[in-house]
LUMKOLBA-715003 format. One record per residue (C-alpha): x, y, z. Coordinates in nm, 3 decimals. Layout:
r c1=X, c2=Y, c3=Z
...
***
This chain:
r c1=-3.717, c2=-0.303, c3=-0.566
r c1=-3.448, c2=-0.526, c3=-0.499
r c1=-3.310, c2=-0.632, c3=-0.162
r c1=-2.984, c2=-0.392, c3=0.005
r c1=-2.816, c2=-0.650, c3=0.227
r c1=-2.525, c2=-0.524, c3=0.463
r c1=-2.248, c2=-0.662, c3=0.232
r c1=-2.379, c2=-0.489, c3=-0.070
r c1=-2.424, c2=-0.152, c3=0.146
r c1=-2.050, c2=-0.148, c3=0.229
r c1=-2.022, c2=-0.240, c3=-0.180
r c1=-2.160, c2=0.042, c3=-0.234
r c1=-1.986, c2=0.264, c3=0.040
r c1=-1.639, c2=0.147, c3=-0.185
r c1=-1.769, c2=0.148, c3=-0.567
r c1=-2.085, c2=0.202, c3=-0.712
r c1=-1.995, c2=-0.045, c3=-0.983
r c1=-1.843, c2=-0.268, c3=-0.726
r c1=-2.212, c2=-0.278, c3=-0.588
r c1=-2.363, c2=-0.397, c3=-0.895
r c1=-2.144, c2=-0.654, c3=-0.996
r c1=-2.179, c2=-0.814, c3=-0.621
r c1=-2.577, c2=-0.761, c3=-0.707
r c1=-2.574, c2=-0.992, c3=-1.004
r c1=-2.387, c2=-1.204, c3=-0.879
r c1=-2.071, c2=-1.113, c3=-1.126
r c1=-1.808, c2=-1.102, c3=-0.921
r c1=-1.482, c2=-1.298, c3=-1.003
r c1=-1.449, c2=-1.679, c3=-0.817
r c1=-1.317, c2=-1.590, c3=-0.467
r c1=-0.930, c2=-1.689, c3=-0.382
r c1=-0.851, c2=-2.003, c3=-0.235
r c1=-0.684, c2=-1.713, c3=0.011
r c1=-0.996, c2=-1.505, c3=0.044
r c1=-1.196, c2=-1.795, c3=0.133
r c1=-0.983, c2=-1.919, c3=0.391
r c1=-0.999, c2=-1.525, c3=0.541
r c1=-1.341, c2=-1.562, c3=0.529
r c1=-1.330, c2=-1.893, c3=0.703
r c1=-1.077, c2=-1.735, c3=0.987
r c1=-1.358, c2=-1.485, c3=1.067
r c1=-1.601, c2=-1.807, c3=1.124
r c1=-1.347, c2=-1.993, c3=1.330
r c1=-1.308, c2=-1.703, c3=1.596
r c1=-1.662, c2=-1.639, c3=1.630
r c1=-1.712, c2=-1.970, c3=1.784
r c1=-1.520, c2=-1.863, c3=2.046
r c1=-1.734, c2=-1.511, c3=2.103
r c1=-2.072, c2=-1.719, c3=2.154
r c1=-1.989, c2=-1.893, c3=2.470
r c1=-1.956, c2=-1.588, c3=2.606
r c1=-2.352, c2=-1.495, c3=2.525
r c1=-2.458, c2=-1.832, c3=2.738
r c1=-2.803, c2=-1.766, c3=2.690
r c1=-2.777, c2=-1.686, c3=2.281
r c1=-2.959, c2=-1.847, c3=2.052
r c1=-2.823, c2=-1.941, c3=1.710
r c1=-3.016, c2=-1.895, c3=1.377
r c1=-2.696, c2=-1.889, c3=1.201
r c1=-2.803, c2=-2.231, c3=0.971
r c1=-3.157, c2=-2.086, c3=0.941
r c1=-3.284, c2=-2.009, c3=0.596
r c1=-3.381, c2=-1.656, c3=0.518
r c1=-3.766, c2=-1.636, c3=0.565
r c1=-3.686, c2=-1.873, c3=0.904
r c1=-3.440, c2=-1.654, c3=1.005
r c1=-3.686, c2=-1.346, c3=0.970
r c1=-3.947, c2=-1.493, c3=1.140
r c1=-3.755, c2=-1.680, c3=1.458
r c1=-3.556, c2=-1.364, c3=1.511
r c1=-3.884, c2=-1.193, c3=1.554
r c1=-3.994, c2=-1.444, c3=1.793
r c1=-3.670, c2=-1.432, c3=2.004
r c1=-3.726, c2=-1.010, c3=1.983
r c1=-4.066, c2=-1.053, c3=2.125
r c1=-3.936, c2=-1.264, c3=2.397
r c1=-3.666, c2=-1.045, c3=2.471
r c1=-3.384, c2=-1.291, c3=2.405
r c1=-2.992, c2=-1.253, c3=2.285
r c1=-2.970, c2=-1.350, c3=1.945
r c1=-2.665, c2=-1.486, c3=1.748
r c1=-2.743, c2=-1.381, c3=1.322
r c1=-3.068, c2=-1.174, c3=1.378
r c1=-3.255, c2=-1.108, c3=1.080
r c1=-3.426, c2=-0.798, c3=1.023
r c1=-3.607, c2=-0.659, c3=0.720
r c1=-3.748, c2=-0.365, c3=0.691
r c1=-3.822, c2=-0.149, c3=0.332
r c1=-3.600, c2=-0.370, c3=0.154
r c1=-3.319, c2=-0.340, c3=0.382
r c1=-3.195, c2=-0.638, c3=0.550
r c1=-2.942, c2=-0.698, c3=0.792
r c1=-2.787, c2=-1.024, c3=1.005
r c1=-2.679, c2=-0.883, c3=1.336
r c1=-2.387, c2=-1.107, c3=1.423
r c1=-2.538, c2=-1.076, c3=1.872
r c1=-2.839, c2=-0.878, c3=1.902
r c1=-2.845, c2=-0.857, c3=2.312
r c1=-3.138, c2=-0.757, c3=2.522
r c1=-3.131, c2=-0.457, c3=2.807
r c1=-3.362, c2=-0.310, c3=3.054
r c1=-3.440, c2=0.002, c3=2.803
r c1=-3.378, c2=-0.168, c3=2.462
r c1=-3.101, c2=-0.365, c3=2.245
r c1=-2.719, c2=-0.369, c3=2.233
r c1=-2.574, c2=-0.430, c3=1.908
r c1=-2.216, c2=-0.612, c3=1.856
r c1=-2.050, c2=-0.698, c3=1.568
r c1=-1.793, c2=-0.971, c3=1.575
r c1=-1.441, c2=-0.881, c3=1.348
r c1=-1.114, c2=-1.108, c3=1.342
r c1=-0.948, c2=-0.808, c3=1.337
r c1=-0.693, c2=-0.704, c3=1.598
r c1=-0.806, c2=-0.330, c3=1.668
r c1=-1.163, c2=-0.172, c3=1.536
r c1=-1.066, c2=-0.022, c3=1.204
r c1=-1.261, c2=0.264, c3=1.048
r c1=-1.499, c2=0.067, c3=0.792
r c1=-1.659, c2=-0.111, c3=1.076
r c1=-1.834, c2=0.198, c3=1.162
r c1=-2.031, c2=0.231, c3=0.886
r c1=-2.106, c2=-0.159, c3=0.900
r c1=-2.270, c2=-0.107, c3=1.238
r c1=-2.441, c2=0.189, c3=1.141
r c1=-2.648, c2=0.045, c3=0.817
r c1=-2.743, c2=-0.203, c3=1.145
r c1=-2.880, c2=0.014, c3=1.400
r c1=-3.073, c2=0.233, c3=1.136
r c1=-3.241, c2=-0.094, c3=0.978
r c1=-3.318, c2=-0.224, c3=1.363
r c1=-3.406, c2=0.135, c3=1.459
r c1=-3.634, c2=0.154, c3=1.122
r c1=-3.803, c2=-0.197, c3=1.249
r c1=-3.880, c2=-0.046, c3=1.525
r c1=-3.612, c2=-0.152, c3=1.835
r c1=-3.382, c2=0.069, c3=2.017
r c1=-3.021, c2=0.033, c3=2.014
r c1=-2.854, c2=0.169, c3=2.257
r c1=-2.511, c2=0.094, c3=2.236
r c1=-2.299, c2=-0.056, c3=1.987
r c1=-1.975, c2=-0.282, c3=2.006
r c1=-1.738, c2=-0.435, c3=1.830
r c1=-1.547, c2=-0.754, c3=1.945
r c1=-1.226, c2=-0.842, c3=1.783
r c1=-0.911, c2=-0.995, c3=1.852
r c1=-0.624, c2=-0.925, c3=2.141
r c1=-0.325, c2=-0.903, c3=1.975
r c1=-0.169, c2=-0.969, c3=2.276
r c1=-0.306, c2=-1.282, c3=2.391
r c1=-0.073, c2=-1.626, c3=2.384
r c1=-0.218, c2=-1.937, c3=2.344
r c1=-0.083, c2=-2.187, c3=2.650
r c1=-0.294, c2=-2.454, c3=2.675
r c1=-0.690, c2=-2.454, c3=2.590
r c1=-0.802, c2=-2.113, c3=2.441
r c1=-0.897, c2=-1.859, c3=2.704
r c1=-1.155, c2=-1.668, c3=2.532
r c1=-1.179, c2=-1.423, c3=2.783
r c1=-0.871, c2=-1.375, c3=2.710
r c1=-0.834, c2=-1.350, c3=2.246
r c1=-1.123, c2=-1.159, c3=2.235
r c1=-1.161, c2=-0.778, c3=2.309
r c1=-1.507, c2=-0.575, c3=2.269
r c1=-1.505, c2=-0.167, c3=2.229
r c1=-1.806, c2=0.057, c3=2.293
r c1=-1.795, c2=0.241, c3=1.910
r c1=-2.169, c2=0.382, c3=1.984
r c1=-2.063, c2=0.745, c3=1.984
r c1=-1.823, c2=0.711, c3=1.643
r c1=-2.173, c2=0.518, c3=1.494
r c1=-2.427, c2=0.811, c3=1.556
r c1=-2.211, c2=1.044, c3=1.389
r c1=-2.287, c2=0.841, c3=1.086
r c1=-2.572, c2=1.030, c3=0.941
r c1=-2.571, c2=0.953, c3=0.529
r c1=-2.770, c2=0.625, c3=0.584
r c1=-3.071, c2=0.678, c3=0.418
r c1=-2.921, c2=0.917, c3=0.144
r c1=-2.732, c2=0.632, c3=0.032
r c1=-2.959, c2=0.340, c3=0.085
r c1=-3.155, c2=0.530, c3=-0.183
r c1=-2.924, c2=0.627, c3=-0.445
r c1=-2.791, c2=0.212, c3=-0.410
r c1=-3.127, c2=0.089, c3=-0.458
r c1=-3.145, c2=0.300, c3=-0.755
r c1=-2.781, c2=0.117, c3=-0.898
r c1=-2.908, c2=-0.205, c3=-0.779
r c1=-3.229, c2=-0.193, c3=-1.009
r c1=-2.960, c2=-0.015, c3=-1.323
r c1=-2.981, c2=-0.285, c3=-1.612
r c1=-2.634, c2=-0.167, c3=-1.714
r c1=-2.348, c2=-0.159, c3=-1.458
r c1=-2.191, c2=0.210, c3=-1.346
r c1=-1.912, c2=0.375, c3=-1.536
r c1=-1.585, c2=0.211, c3=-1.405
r c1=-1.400, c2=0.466, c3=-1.196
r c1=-1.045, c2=0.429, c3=-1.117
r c1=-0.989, c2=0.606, c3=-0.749
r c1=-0.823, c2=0.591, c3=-0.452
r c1=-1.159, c2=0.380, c3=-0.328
r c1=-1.019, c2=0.080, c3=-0.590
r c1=-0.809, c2=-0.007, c3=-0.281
r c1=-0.996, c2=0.098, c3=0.035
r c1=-1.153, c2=-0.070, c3=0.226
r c1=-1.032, c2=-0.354, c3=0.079
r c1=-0.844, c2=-0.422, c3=-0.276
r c1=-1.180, c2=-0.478, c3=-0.512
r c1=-1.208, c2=-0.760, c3=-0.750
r c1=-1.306, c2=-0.605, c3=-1.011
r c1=-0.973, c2=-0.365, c3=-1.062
r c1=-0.808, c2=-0.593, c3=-1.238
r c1=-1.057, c2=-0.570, c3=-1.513
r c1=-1.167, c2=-0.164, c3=-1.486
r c1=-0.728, c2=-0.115, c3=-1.460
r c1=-0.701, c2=-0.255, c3=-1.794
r c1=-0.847, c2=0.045, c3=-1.946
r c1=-0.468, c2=0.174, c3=-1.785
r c1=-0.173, c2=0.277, c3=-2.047
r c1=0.091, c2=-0.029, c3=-2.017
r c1=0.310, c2=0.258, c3=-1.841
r c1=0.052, c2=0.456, c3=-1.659
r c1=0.063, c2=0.752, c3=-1.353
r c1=-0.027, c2=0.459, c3=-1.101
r c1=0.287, c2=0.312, c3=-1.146
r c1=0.461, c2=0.617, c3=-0.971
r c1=0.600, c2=0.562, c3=-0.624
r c1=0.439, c2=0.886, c3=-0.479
r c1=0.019, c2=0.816, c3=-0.436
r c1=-0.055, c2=1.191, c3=-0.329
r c1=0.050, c2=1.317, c3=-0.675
r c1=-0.012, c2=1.001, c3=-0.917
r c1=-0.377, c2=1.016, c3=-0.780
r c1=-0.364, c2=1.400, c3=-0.828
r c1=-0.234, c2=1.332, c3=-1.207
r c1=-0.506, c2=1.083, c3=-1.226
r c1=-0.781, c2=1.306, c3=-1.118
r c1=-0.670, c2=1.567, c3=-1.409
r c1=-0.703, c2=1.334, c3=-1.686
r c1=-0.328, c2=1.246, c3=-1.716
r c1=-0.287, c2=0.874, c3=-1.709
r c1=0.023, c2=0.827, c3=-1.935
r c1=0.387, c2=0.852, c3=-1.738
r c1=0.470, c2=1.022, c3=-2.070
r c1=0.226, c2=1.310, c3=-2.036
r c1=0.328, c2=1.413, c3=-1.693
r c1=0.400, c2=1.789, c3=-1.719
r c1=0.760, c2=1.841, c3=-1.669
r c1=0.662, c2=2.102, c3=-1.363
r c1=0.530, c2=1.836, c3=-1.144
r c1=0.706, c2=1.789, c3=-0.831
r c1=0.851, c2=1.484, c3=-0.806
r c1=1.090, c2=1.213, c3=-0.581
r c1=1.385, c2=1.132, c3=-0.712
r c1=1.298, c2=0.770, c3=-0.776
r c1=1.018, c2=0.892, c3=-0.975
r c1=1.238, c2=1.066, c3=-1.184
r c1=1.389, c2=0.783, c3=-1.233
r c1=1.083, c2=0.591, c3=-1.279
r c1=1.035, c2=0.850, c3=-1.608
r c1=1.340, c2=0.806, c3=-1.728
r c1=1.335, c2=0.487, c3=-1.781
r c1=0.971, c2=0.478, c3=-1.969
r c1=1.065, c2=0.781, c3=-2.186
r c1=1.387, c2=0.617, c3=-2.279
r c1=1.262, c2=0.281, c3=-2.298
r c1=1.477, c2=0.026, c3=-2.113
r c1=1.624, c2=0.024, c3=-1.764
r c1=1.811, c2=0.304, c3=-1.597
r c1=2.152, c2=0.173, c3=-1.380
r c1=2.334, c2=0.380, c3=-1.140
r c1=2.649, c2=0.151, c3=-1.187
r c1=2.833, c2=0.306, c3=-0.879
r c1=2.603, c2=0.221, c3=-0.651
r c1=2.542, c2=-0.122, c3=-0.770
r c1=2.915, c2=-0.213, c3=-0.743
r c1=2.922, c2=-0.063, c3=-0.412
r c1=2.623, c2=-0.290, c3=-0.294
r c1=2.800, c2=-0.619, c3=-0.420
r c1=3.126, c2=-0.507, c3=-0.325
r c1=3.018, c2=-0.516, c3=0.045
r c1=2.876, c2=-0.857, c3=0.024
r c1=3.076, c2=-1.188, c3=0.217
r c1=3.086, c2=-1.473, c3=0.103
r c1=2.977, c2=-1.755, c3=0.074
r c1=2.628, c2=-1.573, c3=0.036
r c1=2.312, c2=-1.815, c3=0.232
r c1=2.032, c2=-1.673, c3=-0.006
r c1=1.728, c2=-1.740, c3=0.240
r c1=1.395, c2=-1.745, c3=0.208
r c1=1.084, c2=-1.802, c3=0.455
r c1=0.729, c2=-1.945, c3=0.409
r c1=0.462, c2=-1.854, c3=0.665
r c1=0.091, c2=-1.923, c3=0.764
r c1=-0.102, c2=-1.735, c3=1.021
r c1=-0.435, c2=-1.761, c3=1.196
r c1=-0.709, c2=-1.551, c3=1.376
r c1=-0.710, c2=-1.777, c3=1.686
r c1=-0.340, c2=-1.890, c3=1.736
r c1=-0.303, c2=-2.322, c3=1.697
r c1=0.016, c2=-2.382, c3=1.900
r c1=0.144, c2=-2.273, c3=2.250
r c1=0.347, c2=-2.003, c3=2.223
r c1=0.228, c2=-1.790, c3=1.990
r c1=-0.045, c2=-1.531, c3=1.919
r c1=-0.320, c2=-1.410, c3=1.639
r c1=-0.185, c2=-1.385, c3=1.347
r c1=0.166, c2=-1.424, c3=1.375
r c1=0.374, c2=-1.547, c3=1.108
r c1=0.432, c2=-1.914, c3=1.154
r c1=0.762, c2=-2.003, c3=0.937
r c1=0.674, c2=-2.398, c3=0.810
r c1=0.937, c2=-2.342, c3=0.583
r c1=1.239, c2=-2.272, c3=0.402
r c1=1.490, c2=-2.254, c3=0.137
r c1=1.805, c2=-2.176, c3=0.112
r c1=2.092, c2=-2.138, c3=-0.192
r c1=2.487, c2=-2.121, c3=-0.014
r c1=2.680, c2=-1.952, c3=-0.314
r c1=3.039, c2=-1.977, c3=-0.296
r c1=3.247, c2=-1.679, c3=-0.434
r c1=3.289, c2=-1.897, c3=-0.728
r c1=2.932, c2=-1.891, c3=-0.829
r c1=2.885, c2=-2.264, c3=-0.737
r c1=2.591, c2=-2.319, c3=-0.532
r c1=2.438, c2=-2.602, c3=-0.280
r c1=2.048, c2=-2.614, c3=-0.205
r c1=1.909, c2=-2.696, c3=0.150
r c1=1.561, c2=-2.654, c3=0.288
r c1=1.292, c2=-2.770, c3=0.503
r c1=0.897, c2=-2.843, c3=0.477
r c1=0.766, c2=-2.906, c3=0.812
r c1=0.534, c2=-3.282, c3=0.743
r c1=0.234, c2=-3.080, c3=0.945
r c1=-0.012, c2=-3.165, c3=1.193
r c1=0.196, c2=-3.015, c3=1.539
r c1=0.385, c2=-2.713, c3=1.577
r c1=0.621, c2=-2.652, c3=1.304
r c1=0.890, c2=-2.455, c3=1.446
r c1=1.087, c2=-2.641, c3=1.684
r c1=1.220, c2=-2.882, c3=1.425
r c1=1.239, c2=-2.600, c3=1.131
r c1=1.458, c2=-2.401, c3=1.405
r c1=1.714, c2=-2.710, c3=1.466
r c1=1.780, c2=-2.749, c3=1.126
r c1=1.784, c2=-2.402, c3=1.060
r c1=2.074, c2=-2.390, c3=1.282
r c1=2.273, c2=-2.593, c3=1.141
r c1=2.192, c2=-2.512, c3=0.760
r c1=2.317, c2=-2.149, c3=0.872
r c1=2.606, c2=-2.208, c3=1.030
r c1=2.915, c2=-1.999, c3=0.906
r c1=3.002, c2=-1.640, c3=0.851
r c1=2.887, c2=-1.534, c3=0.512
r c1=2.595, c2=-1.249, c3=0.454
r c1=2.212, c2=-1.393, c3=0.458
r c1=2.105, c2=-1.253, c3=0.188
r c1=1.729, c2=-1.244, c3=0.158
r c1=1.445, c2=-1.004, c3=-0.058
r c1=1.296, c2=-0.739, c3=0.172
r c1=1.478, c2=-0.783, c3=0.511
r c1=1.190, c2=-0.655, c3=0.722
r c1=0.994, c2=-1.027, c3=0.682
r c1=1.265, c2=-1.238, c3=0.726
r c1=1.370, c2=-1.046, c3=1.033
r c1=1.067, c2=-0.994, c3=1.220
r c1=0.965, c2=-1.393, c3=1.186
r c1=1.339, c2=-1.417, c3=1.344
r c1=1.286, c2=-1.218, c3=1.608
r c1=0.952, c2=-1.373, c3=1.712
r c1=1.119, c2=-1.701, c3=1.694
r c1=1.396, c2=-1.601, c3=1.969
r c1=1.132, c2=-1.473, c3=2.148
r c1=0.931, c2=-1.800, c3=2.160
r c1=1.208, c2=-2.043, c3=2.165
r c1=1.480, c2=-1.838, c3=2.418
r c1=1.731, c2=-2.181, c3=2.440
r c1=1.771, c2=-2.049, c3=2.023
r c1=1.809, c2=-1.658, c3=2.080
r c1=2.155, c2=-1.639, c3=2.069
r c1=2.207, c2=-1.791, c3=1.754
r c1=1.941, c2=-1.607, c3=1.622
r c1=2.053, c2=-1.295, c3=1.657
r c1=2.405, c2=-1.399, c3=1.513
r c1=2.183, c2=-1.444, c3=1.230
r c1=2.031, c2=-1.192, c3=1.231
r c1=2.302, c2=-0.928, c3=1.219
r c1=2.449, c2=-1.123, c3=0.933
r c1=2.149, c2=-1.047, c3=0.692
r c1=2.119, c2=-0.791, c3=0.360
r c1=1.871, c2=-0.691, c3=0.167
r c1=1.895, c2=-0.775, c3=-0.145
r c1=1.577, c2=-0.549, c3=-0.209
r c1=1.813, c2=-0.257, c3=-0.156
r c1=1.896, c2=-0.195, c3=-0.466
r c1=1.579, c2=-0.174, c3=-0.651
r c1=1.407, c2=-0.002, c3=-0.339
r c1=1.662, c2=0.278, c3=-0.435
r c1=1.604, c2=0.260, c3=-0.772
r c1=1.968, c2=0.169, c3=-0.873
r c1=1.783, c2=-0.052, c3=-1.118
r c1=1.468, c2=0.032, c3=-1.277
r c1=1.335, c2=-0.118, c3=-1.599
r c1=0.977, c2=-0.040, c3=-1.737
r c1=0.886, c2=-0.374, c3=-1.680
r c1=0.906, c2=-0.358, c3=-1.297
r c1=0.522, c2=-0.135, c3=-1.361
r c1=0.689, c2=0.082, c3=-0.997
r c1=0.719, c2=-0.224, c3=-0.782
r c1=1.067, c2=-0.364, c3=-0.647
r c1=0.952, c2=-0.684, c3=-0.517
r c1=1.123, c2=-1.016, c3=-0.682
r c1=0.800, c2=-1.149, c3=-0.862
r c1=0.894, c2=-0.794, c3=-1.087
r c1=1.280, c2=-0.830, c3=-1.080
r c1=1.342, c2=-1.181, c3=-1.114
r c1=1.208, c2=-1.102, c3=-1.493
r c1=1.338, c2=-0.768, c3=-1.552
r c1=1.735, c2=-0.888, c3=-1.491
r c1=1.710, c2=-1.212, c3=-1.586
r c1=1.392, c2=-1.254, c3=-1.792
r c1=1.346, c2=-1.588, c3=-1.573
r c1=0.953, c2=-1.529, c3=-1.393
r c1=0.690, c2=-1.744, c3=-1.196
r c1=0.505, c2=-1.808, c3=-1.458
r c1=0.345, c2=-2.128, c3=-1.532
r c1=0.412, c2=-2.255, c3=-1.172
r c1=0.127, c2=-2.413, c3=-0.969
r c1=0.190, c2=-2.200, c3=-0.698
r c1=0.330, c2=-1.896, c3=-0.759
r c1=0.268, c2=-1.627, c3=-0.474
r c1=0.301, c2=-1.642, c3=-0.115
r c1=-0.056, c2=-1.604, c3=-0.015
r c1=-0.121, c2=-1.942, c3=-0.192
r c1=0.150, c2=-2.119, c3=-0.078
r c1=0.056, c2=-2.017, c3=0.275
r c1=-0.312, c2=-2.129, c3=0.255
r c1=-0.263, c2=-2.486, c3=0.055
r c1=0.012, c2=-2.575, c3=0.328
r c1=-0.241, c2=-2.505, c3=0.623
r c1=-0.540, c2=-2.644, c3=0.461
r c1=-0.322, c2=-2.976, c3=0.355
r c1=-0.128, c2=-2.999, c3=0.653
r c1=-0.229, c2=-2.799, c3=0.923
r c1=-0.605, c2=-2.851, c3=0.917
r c1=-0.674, c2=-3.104, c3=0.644
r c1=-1.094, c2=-3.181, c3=0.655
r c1=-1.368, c2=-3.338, c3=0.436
r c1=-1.422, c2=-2.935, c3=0.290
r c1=-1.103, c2=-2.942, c3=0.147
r c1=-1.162, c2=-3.158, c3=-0.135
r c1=-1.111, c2=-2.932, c3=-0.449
r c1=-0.715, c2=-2.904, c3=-0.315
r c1=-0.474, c2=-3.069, c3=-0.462
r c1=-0.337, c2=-3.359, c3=-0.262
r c1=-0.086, c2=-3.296, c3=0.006
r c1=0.209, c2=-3.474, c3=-0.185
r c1=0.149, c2=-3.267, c3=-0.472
r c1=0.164, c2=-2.957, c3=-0.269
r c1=0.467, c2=-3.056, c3=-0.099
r c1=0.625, c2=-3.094, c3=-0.426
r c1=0.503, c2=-2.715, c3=-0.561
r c1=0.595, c2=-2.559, c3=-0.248
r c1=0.951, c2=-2.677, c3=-0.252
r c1=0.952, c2=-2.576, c3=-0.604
r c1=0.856, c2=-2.205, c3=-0.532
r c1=0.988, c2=-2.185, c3=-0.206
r c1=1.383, c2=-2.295, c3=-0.415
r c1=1.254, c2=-2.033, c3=-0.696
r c1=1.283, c2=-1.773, c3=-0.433
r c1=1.612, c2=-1.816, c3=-0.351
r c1=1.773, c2=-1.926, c3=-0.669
r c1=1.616, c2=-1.629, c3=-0.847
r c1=1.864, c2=-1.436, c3=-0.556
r c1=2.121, c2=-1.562, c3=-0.677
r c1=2.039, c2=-1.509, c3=-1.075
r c1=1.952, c2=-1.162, c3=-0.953
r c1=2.351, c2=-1.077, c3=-0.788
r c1=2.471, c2=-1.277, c3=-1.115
r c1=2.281, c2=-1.031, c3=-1.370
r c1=2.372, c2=-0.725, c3=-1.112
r c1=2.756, c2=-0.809, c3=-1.153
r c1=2.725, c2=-0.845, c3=-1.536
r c1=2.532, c2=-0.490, c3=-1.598
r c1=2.873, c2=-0.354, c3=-1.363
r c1=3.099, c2=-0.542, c3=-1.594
***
């Protein structure tokens, strides 16, 4: 019978198929992202263990060493940093397995900032296999991140991390060995699980693996639709096409829209509402875009986990004209990016005209965080900020729709669908990576980085997206005033 780690049980808890794949060791190559999640989680929990001062770490012990030193350190009643227990081909790494008077406490470390629901069940599959090896547990905790705490100085641990007694929400869990069973039986399956396209494809987590079982997915399928409650209803009937929803179905007004435009094959425009939207714009238009990266434990003074730390930008000044100037900034990297992105920010957005930038909510809330942390710049700030639009609007409305845009109004989709212009073929070409090759290149550049790209060359492809951003703003007004003539 083969072995049910932890990481396979919660597998299993999201997709049975998701289980198997992770089993054989099928899964697709991890993100340059998801690693450097992964390696956010590992960073904080250096900062749990001197809490523990009498823990002892197994953490670089190899399995059958792990095993047998954890049961050592359980006979001799010690706190235990990665205990290994196996019991009925269960196993289980207990992140601090801590001794009382009458038995064990559990805790499990998250970089989280608040205990979230599928930690329950993590704990849970680790008290029954302890409890099944014979030790009591009698209470269970998990320790994750105050979102409240500002780095000044040295990190105050006692200060980032927070623990919450969950040991009541954990006992409730009662499915444990009902399910342990039916995923030993997958795991020992010679043939993976029917694929099966749920709600679960996105929760806990977004799987790997629906990118190929989605493909099965007509090109304009019920998924697309902006309502979940009723597209996973639809799904759950058997009606995957747009073009087979029954014409009863209660629907928003943007899906309507949304069916329009499949049935009739092209994009719908509400002309009226278009003009109004560039009617109202000032010029000359700053077309502005940020870049961020964020950590579990904050870096710099002033600021907290995981807030958005802008390292750069772009920015397109259009004149009413159509002519255009580019200005940005890269931080270089290795101290705090912001004050020097913030002078020159000032001064690139000096004037009048609207900001315009792709969903407002981003742009603004780095903003405000910034005249938060930097007061002597608040004024300006806020100038700035009152001056912004989104140019999201539109599409968010559905003034615009083309098939194309598959339900979503963010620019990767638009950019193509007005001007056929895309991100294709670029080096980096989403957020997410530009975020993680900037801090692992010039934030915290180390010997383990050596399958990156070197830092000039990411300097170049981040300018290069970062200007795509904003350009592709102002292609996007340019093909918005030529479908309103």
């Amino acid at each position: 019978m083969a072995l049910l780690t932890k990481s396979k049980y919660m597998n299993g808890l999201q997709c049975p198929r998701l289980l198997w794949f992770a089993h054989k060791k099928q899964l697709p190559e991890i993100s340059v992202s998801d690693l450097h999640r992964f390696s956010q989680g590992h960073d904080f929990e250096e900062y749990v263990k001197p809490l523990f001062p009498d823990g002892v770490d197994l953490s670089d012990m190899g399995f059958k060493e792990n095993i047998d030193k954890t049961k050592e350190l359980i006979e001799e009643k010690k706190t235990i940093f990665e205990a290994g227990v196996m019991v009925d081909n269960l196993f289980i790494r207990a992140d601090i397995l801590k001794p009382t008077d009458t038995g064990w406490d559990l805790y499990e470390i998250k970089s989280t900032t608040k205990v979230k629901p599928q930690h329950i069940p993590d704990l849970a599959f680790q008290k029954y296999v302890l409890e099944k090896a014979g030790l009591k547990v009698n209470r269970c905790f998990l320790i994750h991140l105050n979102n409240e705490y500002v780095k000044d100085g040295d990190i105050d641990a006692k200060g980032l991390i927070l623990q919450e007694e969950v040991t009541d929400d954990v006992n409730k869990i009662d499915d444990i060995k009902t399910n342990a069973k039916e995923f030993h039986r997958i795991l020992d399956m010679d043939t993976p699980p029917e694929s099966c396209i749920s709600i679960d494809c996105n929760r806990p987590y977004s799987c790997p693996l629906k990118p190929d079982c989605w493909k099965t997915l007509p090109e304009n399928n019920v998924l697309q639709l902006t309502n979940w409650r009723v597209y996973w209803q639809l799904l759950d009937a058997g009606i995957k096409d747009i073009k087979d929803v029954p014409s009863g179905t209660k629907l928003t007004e943007k899906d309507e829209i949304l069916i329009t435009a499949v049935n009739n094959g092209g994009p719908v425009v509400i002309k009226d509402q278009i003009r109004t939207f560039l009617d109202s714009l000032n010029y000359p238009l700053y077309h502005f875009d940020f870049e961020t990266f964020d950590t579990a434990v904050p870096i710099f003074d002033q600021s907290r986990p995981y807030q958005k730390m802008a390292f750069q930008y772009s920015l397109h000044i259009e004149a009413e004209d159509g002519t255009t100037e580019h200005k940005g900034f890269l931080a270089d990297g290795g101290c705090d990016p912001r004050p020097a992105l913030l002078e020159q920010m000032k001064t690139d957005l000096e004037g009048t005209g609207d900001i315009i930038v792709f969903n407002r909510s981003f742009e603004l809330s780095v903003m405000r965080k910034l005249a938060e942390d930097f007061p002597a710049h608040k004024t300006w700030l806020e100038s700035a900020m009152a001056r912004v639009v989104d140019l999201a609007d539109p599409f968010r409305s559905f003034y615009y729709y083309s098939p194309s845009q598959k339900g979503s109004y963010s620019i990767k989709k638009v950019l193509p669908a007005i001007t056929g212009k895309s991100y294709s073929g670029m080096d980096i070409s989403n957020g997410a990576d530009a975020s993680v090759l900037y801090f692992l290149t010039h934030i915290r550049p180390n010997s383990n980085n050596g399958g990156l790209p070197p830092k000039d060359k990411v300097r170049k492809d981040l300018i290069t997206y970062c200007c795509l951003d904003t350009e592709g703003m102002v292609w996007i007004i340019d093909g918005l005033k030529k479908l309103v003539g």
